[in-house]
TORNURO-926454 format. One record per atom (N, C-alpha, C): residue number from 0; chain; atom name; x, y, z. Coordinates in steps of 0.05 Angstrom, whole numbers, always signed. Layout:
(NUM,'A','CA',(X,Y,Z))
...
//
This chain:
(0,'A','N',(+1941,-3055,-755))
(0,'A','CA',(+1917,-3067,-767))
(0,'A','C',(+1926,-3086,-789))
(1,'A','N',(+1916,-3111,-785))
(1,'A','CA',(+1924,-3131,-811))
(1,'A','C',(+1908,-3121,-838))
(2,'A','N',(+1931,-3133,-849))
(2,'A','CA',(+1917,-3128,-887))
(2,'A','C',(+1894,-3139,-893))
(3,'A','N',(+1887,-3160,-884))
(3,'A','CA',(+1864,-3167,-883))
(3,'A','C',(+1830,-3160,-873))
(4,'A','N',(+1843,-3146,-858))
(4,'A','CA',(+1823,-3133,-841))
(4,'A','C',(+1793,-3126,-846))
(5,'A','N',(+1776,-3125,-830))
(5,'A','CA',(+1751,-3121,-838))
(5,'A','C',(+1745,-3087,-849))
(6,'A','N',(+1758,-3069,-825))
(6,'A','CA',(+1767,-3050,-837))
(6,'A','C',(+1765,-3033,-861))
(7,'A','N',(+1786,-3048,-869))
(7,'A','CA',(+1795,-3036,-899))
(7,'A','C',(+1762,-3040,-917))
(8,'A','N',(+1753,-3060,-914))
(8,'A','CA',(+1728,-3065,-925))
(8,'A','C',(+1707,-3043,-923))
(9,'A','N',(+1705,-3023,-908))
(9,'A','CA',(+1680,-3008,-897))
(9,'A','C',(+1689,-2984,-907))
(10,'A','N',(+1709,-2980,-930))
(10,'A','CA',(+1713,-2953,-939))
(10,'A','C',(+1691,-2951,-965))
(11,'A','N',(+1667,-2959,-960))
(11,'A','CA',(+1638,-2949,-982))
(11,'A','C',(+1638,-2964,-1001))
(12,'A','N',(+1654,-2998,-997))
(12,'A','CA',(+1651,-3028,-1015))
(12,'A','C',(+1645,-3032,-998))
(13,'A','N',(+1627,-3058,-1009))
(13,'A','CA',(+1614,-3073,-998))
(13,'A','C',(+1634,-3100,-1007))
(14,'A','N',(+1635,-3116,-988))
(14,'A','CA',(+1666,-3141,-995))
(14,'A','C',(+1645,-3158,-1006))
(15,'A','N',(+1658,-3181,-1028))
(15,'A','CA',(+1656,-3193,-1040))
(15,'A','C',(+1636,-3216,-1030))
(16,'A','N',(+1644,-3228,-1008))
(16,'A','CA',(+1621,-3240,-991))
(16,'A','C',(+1596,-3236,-986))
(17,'A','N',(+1594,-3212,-967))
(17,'A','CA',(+1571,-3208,-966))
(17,'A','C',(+1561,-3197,-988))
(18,'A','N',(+1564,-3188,-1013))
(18,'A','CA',(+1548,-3183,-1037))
(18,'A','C',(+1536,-3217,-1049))
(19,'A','N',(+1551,-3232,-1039))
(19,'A','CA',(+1547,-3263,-1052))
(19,'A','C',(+1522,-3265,-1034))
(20,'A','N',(+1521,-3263,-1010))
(20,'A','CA',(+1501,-3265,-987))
(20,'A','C',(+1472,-3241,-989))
(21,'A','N',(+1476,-3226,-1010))
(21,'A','CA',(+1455,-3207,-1017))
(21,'A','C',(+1457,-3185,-1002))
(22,'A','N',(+1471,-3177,-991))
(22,'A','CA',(+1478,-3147,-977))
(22,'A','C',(+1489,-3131,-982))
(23,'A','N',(+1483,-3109,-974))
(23,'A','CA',(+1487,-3088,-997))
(23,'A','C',(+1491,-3069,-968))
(24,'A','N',(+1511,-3044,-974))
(24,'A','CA',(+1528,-3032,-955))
(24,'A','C',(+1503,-3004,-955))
(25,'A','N',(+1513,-2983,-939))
(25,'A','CA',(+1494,-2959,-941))
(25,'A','C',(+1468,-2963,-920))
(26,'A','N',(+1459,-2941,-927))
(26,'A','CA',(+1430,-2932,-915))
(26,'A','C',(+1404,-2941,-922))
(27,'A','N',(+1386,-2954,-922))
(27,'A','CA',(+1369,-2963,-937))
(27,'A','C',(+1351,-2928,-948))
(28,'A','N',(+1333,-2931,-968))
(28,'A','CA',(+1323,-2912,-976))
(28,'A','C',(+1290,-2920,-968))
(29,'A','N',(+1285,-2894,-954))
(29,'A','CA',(+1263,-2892,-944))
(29,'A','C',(+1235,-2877,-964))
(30,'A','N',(+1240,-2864,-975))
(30,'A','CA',(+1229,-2852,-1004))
(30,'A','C',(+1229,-2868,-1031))
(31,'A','N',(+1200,-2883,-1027))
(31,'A','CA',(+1209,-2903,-1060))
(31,'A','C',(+1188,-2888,-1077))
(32,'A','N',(+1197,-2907,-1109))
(32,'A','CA',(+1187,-2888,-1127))
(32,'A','C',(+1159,-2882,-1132))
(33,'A','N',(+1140,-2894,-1109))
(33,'A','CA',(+1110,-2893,-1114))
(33,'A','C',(+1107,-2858,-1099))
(34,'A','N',(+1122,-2848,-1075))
(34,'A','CA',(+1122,-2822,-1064))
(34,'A','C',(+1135,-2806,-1085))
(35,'A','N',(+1157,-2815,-1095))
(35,'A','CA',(+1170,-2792,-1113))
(35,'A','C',(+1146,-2786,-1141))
(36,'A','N',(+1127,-2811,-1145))
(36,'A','CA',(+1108,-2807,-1160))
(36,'A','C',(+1091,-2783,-1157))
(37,'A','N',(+1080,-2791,-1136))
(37,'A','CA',(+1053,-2784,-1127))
(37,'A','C',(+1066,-2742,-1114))
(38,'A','N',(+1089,-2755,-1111))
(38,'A','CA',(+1102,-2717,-1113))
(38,'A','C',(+1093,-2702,-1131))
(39,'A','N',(+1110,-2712,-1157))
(39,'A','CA',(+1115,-2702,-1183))
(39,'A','C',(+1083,-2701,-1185))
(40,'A','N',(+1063,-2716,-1194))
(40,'A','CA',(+1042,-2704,-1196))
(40,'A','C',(+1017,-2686,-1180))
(41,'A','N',(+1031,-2677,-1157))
(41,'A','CA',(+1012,-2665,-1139))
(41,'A','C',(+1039,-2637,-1151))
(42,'A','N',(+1056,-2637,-1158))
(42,'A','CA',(+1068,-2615,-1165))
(42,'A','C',(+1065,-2597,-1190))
(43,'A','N',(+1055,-2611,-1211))
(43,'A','CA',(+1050,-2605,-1238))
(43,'A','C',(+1020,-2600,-1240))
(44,'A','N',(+999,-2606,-1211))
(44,'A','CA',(+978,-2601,-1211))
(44,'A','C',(+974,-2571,-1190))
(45,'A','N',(+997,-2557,-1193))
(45,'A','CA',(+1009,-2531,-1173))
(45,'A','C',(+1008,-2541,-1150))
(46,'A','N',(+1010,-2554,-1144))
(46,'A','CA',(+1012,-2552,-1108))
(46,'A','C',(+1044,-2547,-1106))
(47,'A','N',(+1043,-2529,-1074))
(47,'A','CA',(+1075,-2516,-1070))
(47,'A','C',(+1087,-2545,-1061))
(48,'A','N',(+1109,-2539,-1052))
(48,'A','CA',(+1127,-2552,-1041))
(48,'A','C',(+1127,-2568,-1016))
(49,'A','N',(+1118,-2547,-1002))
(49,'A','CA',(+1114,-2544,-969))
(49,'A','C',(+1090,-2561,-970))
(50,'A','N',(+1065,-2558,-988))
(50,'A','CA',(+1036,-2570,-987))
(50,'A','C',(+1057,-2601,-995))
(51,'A','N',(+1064,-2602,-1020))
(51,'A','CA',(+1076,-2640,-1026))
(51,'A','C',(+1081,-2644,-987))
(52,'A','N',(+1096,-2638,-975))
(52,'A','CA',(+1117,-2645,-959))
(52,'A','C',(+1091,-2654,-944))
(53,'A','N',(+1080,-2636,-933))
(53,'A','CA',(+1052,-2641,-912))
(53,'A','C',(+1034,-2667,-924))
(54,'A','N',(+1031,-2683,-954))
(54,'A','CA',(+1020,-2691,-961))
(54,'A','C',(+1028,-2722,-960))
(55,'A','N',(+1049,-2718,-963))
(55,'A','CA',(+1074,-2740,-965))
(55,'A','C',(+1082,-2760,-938))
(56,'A','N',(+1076,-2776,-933))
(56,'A','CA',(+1080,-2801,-905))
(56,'A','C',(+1098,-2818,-907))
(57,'A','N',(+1113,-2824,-899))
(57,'A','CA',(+1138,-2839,-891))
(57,'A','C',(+1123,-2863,-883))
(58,'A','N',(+1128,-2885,-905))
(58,'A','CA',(+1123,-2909,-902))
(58,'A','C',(+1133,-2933,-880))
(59,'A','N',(+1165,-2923,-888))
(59,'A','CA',(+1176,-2944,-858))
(59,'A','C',(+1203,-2932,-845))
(60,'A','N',(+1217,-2941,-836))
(60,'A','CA',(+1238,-2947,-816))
(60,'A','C',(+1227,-2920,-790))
(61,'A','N',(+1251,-2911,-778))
(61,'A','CA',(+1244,-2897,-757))
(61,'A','C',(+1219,-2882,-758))
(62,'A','N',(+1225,-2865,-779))
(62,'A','CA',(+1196,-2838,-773))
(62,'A','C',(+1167,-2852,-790))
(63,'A','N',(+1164,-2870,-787))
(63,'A','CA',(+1142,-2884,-798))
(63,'A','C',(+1120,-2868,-800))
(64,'A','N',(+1102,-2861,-818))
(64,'A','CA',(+1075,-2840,-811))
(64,'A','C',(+1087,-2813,-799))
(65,'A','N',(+1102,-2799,-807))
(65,'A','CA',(+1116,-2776,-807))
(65,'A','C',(+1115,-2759,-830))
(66,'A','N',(+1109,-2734,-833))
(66,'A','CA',(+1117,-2730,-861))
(66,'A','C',(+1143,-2725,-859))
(67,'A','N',(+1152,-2725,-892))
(67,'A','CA',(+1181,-2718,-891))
(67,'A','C',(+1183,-2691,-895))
(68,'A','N',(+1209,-2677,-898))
(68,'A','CA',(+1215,-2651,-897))
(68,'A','C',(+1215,-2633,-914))
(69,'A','N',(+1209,-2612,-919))
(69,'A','CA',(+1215,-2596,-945))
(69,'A','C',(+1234,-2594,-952))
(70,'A','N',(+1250,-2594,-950))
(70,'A','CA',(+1276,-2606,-963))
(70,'A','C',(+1279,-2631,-981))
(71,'A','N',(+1265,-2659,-962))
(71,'A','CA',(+1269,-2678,-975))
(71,'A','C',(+1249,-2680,-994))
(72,'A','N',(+1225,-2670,-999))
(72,'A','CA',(+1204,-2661,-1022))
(72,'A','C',(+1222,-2647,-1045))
(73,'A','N',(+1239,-2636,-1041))
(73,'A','CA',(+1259,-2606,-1062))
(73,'A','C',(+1271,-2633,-1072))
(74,'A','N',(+1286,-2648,-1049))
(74,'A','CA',(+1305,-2664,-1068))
(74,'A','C',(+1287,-2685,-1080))
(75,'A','N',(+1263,-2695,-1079))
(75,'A','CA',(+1256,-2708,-1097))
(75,'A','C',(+1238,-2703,-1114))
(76,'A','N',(+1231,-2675,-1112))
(76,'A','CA',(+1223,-2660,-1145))
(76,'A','C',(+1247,-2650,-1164))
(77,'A','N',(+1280,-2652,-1151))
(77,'A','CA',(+1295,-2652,-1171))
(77,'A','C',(+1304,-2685,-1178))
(78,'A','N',(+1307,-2701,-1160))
(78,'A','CA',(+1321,-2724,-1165))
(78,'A','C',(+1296,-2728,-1192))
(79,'A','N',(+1274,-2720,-1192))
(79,'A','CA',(+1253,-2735,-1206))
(79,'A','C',(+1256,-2723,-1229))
(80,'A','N',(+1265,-2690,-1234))
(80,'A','CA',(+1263,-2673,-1252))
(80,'A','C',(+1293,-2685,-1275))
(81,'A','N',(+1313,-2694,-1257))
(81,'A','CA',(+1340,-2696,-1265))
(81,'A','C',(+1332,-2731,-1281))
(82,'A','N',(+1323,-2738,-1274))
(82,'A','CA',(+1320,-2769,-1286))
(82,'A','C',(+1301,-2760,-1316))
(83,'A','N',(+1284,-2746,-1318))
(83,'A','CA',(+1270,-2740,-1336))
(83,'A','C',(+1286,-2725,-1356))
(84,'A','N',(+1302,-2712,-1352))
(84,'A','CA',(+1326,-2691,-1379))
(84,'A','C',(+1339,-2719,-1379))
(85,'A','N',(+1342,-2740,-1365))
(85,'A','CA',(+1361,-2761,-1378))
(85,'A','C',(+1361,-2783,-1400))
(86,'A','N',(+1322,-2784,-1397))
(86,'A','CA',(+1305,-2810,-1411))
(86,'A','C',(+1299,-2794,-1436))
(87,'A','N',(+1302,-2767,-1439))
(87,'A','CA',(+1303,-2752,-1466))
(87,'A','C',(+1319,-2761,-1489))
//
């Protein structure tokens, strides 16, 4: 494999180029912060977990109008909880 290689590039950098070109490496994020909103306050108004998840719709890519999973509801009543002990 040459040193140059494209390769070497795809170890989780994004090369220099295409950052100039506006691209950005990874997964896009399907959960933006208007759901992680509308979580956090259907959570602090008691609703369980499982109810957020059922409540919650997947705006775009594959599972479009899907809800997401209880799991992915958990992680974004902590991702949400963990940002908040930080702005303290």
């Amino acid at each position: 494999m040459p040193a140059g290689s494209t390769y070497r590039t795809r170890g989780g950098k994004v090369a220099p180029k295409s950052r100039e070109r506006g691209r950005h490496g990874g997964r896009p994020k399907v959960v933006g912060d208007d759901m992680a909103d509308y979580a956090r306050a259907l959570r602090t108004q008691g609703a369980t977990v499982p109810q957020i998840a059922r409540k919650l719709v997947t705006p775009s890519g594959k599972n479009k109008g899907e809800h997401p999973s209880v799991a992915t509801a958990y992680r974004l009543l902590a991702e949400a909880e963990a940002s908040d002990d930080t702005d303290e």
